[in-house]
Structure formats: C-alpha cells, structure tokens
PDB file with SEQRES, HELIX, SHEET and CRYST1 records, atoms N, CA, C and O in Angstrom:
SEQRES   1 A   59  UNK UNK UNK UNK UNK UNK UNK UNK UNK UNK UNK UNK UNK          
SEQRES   2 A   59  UNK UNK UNK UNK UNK UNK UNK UNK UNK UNK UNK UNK UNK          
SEQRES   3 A   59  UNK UNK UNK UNK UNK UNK UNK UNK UNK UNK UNK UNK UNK          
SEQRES   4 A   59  UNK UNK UNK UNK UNK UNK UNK UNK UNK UNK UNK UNK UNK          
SEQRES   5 A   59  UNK UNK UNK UNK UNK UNK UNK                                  
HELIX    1 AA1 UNK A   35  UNK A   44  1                                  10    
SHEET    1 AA1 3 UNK A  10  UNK A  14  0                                        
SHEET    2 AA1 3 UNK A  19  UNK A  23 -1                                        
SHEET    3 AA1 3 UNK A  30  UNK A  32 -1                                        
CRYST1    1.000    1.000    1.000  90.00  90.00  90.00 P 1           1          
ATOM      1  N   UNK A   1      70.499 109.627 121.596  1.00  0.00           N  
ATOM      2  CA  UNK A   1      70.840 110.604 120.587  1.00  0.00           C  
ATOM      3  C   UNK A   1      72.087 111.367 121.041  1.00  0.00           C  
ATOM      4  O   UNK A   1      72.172 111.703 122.222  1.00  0.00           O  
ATOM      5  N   UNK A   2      73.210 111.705 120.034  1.00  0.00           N  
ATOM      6  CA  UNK A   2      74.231 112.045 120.320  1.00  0.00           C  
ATOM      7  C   UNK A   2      74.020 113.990 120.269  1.00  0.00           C  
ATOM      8  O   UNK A   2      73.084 114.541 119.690  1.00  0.00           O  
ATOM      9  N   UNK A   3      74.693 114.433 120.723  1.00  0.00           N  
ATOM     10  CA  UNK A   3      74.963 116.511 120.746  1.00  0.00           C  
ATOM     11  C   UNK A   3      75.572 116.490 119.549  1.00  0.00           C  
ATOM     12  O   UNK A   3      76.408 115.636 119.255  1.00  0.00           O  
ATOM     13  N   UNK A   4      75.075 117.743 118.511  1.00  0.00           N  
ATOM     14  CA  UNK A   4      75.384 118.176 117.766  1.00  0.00           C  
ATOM     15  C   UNK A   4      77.142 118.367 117.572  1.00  0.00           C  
ATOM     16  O   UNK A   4      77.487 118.513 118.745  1.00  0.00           O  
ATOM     17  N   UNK A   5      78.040 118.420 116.976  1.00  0.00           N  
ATOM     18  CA  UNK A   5      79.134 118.757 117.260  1.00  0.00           C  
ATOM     19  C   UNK A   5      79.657 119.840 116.221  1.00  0.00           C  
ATOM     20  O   UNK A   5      80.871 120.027 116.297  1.00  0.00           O  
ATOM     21  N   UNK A   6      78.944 120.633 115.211  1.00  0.00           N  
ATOM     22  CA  UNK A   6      79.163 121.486 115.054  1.00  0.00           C  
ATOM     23  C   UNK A   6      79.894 121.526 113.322  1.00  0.00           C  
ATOM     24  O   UNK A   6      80.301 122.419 112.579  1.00  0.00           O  
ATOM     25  N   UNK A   7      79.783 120.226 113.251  1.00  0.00           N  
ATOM     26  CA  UNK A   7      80.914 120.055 112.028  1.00  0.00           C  
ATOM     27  C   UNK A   7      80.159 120.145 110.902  1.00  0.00           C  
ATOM     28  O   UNK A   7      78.938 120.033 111.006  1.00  0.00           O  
ATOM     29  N   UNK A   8      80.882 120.403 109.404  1.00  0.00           N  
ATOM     30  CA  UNK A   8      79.865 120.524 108.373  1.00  0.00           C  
ATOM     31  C   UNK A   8      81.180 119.788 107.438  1.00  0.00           C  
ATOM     32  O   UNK A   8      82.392 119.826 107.225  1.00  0.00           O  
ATOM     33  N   UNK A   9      79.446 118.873 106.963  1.00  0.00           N  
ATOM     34  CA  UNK A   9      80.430 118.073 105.507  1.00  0.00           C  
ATOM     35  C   UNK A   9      79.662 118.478 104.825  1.00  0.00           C  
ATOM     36  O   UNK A   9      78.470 118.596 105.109  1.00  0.00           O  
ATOM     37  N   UNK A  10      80.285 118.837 103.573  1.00  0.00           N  
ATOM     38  CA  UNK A  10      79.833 119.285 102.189  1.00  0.00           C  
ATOM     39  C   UNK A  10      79.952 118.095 101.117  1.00  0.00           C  
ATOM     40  O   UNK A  10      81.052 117.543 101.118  1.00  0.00           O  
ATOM     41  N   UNK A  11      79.187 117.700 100.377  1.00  0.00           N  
ATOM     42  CA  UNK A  11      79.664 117.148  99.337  1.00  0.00           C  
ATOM     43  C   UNK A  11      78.539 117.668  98.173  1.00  0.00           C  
ATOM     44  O   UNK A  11      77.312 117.615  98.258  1.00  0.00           O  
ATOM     45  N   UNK A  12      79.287 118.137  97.169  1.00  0.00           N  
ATOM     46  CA  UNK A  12      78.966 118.593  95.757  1.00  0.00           C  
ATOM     47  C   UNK A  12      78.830 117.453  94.775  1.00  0.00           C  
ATOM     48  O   UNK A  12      79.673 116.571  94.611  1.00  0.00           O  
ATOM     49  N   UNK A  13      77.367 117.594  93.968  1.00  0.00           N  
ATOM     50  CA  UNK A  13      77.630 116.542  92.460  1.00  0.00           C  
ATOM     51  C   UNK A  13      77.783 117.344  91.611  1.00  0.00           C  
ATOM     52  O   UNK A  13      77.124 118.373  91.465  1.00  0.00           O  
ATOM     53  N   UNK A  14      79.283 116.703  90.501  1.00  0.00           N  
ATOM     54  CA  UNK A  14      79.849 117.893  89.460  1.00  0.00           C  
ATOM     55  C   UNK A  14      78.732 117.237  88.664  1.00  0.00           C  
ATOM     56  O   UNK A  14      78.433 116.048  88.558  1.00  0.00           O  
ATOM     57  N   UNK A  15      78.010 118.707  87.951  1.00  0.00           N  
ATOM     58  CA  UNK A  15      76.690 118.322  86.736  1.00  0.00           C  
ATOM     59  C   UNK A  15      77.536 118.120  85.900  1.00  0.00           C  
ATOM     60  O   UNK A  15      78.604 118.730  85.874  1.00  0.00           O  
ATOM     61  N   UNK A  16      77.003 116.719  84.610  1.00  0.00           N  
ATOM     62  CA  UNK A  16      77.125 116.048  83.805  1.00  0.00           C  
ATOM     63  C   UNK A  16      78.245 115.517  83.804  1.00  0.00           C  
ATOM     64  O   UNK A  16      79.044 115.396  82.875  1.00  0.00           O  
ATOM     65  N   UNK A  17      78.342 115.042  85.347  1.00  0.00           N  
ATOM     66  CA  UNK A  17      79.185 113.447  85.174  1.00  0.00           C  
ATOM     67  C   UNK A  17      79.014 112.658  86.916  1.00  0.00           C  
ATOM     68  O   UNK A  17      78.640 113.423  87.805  1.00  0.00           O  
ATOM     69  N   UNK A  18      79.205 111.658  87.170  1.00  0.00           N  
ATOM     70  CA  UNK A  18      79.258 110.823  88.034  1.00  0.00           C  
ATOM     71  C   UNK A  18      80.181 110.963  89.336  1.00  0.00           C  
ATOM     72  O   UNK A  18      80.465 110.080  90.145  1.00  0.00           O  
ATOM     73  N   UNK A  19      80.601 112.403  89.323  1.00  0.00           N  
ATOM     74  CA  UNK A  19      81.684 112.417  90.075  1.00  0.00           C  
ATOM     75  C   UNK A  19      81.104 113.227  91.365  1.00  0.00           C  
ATOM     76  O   UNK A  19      80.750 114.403  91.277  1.00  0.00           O  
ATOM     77  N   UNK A  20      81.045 112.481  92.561  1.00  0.00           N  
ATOM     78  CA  UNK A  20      80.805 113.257  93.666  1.00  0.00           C  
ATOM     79  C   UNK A  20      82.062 114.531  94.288  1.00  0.00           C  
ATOM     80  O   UNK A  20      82.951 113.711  94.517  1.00  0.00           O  
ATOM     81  N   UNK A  21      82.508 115.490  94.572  1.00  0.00           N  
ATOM     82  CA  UNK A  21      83.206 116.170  95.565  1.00  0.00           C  
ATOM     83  C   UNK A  21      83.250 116.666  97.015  1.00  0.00           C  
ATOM     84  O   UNK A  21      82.803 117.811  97.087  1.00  0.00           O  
ATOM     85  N   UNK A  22      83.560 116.277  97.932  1.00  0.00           N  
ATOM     86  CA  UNK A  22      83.714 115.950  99.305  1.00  0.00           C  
ATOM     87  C   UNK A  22      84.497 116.929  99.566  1.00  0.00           C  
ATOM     88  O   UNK A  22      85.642 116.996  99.119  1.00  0.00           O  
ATOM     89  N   UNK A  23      83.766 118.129 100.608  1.00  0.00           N  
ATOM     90  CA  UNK A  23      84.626 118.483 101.726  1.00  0.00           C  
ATOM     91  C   UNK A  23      84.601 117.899 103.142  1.00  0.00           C  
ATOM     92  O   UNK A  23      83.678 117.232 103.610  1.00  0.00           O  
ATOM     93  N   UNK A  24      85.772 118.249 103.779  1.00  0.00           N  
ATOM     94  CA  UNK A  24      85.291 117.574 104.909  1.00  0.00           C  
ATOM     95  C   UNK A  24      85.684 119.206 106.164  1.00  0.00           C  
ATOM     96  O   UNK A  24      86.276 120.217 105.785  1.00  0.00           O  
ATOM     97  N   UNK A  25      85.211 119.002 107.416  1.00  0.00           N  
ATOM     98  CA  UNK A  25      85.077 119.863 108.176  1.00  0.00           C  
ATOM     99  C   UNK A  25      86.081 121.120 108.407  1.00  0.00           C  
ATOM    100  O   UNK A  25      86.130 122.348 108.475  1.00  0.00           O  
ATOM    101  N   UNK A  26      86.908 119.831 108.484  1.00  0.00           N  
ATOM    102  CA  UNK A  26      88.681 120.025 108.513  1.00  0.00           C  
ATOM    103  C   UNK A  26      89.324 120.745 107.353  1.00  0.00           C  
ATOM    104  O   UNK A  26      90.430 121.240 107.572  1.00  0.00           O  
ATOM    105  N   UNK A  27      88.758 120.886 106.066  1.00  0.00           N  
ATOM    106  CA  UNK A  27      88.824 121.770 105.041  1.00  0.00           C  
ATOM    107  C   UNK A  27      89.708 120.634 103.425  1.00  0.00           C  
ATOM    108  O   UNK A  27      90.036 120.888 102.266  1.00  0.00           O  
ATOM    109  N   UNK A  28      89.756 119.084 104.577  1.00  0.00           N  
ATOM    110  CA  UNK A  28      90.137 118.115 103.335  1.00  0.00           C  
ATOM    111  C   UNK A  28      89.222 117.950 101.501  1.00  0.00           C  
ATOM    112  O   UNK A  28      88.014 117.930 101.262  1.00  0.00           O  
ATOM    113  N   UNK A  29      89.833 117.904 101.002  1.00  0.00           N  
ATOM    114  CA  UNK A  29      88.844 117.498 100.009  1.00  0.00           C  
ATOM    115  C   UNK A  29      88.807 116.191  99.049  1.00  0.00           C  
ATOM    116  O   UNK A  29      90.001 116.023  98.799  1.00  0.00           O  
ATOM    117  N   UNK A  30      88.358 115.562  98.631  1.00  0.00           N  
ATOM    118  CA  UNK A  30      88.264 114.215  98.065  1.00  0.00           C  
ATOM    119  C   UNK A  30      87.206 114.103  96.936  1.00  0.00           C  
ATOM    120  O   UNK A  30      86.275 114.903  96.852  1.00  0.00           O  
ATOM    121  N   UNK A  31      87.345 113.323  96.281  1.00  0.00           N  
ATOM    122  CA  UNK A  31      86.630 113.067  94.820  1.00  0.00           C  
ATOM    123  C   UNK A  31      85.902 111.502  95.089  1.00  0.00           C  
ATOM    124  O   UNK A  31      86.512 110.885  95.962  1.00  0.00           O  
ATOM    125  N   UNK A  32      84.857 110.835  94.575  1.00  0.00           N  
ATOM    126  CA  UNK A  32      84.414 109.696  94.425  1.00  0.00           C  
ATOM    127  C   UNK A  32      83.225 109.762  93.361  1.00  0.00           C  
ATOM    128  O   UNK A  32      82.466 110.694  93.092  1.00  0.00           O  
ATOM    129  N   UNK A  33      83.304 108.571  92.887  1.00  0.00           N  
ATOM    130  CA  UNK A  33      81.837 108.310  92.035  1.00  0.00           C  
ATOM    131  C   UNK A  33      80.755 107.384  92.901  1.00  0.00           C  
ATOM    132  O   UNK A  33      79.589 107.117  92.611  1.00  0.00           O  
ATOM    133  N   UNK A  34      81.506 107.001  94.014  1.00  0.00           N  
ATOM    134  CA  UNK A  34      80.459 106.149  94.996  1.00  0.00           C  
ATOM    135  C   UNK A  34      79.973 106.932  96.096  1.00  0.00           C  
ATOM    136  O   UNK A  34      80.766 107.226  96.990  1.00  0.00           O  
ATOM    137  N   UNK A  35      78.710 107.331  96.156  1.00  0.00           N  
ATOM    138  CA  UNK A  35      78.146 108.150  97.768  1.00  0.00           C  
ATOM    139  C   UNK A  35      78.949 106.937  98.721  1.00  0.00           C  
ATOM    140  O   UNK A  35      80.024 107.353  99.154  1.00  0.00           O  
ATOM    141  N   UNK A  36      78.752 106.098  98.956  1.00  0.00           N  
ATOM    142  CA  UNK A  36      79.239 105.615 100.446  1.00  0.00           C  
ATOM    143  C   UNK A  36      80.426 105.649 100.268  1.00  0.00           C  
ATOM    144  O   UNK A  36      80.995 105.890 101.332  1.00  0.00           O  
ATOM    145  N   UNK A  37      81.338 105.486  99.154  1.00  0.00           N  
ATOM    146  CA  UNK A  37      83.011 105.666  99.643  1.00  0.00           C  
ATOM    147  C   UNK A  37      83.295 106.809 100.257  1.00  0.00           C  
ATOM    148  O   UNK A  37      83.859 107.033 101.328  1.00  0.00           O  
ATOM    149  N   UNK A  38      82.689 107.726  99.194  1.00  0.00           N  
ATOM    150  CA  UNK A  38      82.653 109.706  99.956  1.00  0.00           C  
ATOM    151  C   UNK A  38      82.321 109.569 101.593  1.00  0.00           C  
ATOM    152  O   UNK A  38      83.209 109.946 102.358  1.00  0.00           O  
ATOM    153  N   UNK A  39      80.983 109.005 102.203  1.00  0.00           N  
ATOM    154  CA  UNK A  39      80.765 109.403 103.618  1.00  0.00           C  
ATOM    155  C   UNK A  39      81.174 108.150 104.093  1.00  0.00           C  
ATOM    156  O   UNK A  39      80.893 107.956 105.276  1.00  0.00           O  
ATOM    157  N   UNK A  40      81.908 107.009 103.359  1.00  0.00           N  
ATOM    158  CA  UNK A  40      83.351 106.407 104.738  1.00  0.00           C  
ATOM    159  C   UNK A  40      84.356 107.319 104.787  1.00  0.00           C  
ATOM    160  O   UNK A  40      84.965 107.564 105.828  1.00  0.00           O  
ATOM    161  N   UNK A  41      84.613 107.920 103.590  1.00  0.00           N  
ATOM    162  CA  UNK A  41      85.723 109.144 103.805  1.00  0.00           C  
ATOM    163  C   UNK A  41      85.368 109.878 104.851  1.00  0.00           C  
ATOM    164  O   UNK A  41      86.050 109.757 105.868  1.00  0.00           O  
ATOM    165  N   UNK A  42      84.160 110.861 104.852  1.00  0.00           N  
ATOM    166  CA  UNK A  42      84.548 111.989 105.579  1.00  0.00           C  
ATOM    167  C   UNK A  42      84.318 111.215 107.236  1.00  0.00           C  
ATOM    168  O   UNK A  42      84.735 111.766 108.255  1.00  0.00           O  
ATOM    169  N   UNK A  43      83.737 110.146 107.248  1.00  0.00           N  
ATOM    170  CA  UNK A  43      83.185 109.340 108.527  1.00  0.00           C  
ATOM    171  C   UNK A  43      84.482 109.189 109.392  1.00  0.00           C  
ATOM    172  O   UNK A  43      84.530 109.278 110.619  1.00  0.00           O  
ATOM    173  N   UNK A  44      85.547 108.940 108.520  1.00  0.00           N  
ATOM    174  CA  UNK A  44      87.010 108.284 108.904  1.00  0.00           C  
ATOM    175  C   UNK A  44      87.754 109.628 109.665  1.00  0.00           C  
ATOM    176  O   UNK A  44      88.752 109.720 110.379  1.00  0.00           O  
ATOM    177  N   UNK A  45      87.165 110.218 109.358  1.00  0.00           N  
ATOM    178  CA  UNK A  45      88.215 111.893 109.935  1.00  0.00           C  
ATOM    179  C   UNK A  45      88.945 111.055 111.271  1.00  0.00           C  
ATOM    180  O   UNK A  45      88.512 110.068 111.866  1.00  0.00           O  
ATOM    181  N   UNK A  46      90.000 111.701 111.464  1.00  0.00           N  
ATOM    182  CA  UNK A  46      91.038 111.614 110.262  1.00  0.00           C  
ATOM    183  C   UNK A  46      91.742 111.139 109.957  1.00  0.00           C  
ATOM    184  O   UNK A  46      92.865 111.632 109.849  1.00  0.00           O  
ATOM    185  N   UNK A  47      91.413 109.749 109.611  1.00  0.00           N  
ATOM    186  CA  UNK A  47      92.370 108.988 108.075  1.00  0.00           C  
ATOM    187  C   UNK A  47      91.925 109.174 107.262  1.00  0.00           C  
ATOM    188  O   UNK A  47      90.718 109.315 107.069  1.00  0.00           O  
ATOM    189  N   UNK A  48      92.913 109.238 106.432  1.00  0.00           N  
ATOM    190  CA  UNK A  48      92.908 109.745 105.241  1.00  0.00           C  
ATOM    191  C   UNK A  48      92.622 111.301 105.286  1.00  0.00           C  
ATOM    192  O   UNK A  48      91.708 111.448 104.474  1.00  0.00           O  
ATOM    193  N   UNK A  49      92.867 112.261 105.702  1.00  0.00           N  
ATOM    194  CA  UNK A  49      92.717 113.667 105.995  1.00  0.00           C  
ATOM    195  C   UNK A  49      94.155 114.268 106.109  1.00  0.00           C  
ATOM    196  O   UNK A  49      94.419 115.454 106.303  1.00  0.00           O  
ATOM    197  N   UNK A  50      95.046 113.228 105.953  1.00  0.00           N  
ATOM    198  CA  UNK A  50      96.326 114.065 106.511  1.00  0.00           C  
ATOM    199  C   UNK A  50      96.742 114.275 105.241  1.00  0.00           C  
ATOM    200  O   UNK A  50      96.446 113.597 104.256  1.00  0.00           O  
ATOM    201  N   UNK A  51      97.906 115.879 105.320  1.00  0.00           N  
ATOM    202  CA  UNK A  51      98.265 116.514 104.422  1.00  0.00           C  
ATOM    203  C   UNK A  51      99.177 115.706 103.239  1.00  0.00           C  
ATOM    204  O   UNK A  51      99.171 115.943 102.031  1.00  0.00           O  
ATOM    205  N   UNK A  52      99.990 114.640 103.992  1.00  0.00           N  
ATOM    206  CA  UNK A  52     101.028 113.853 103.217  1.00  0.00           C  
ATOM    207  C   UNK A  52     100.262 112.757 102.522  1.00  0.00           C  
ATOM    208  O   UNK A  52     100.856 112.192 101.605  1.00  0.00           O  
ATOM    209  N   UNK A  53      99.013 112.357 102.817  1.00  0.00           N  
ATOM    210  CA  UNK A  53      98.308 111.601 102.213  1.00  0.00           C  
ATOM    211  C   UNK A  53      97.342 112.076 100.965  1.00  0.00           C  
ATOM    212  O   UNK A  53      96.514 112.986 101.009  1.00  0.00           O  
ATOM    213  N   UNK A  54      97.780 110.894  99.391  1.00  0.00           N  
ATOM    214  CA  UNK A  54      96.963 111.422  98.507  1.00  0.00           C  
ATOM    215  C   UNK A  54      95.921 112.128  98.720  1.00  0.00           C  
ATOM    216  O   UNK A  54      95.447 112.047  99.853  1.00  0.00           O  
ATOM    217  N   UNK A  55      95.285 112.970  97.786  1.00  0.00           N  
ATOM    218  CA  UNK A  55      93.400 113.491  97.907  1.00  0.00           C  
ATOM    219  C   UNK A  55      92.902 112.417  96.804  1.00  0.00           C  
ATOM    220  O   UNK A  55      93.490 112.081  95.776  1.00  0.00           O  
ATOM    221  N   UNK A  56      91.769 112.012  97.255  1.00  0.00           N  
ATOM    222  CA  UNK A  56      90.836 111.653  96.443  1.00  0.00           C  
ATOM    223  C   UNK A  56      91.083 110.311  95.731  1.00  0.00           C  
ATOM    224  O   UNK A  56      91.920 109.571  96.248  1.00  0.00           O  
ATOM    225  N   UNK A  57      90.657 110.031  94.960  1.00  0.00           N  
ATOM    226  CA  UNK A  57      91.160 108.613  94.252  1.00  0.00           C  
ATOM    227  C   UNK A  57      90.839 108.941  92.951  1.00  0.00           C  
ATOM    228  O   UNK A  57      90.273 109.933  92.491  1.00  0.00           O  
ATOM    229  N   UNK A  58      91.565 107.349  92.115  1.00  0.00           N  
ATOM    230  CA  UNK A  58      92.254 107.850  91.237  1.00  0.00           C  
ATOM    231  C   UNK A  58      91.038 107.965  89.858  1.00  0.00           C  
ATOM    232  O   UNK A  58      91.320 108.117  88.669  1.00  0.00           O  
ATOM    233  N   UNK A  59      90.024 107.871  90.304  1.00  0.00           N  
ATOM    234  CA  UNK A  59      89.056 107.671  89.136  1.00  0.00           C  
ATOM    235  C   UNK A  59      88.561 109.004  88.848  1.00  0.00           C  
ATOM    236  O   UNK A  59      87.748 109.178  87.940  1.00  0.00           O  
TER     237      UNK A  59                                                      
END                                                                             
C-alpha cells in the first residue's frame, strides 16, 4: 500500500446532461462524458495539465 500524498481530485456531474467536470490537484480543469477518460486525465498529471495545452475536449 502506497502513503497518502495529499492530493485532491474533484470531479463534478453537470445535472441534466452527460458531461463530467474534472479538477485536478494542480487547480487544471477538464470536461469529459467518459469517467475513465476524466481519471486517465487527472492520472496523467502532468500531461495534459500544462497551461499552453487545450482544457478539456471538444465534446
């Protein structure tokens, strides 16, 4: 078993529609309609977390 490390992912479901919202620790945020695309997102910290890189995708 690994030590706690302190980090908190958030992810929100917007009511009445399919759209998950993802924070990630780091204060990134991202959009998906798939739970596992959302926690490969926040899993990936940090790719895809950097500032010059789109948020979220395009759906």
């Amino acid at each position: 078993m690994t030590s706690p490390t302190g980090e908190i992912y958030r992810i929100d479901w917007l009511p009445g529609t399919d759209v998950l919202h993802g924070t990630c620790h780091c204060g990134r945020e991202y959009t998906a309609q798939d739970p596992v695309e959302m926690w490969e997102w926040m899993l990936a910290h940090p790719q895809g977390h950097d500032v010059d890189e789109p948020r979220g995708n395009s759906s």
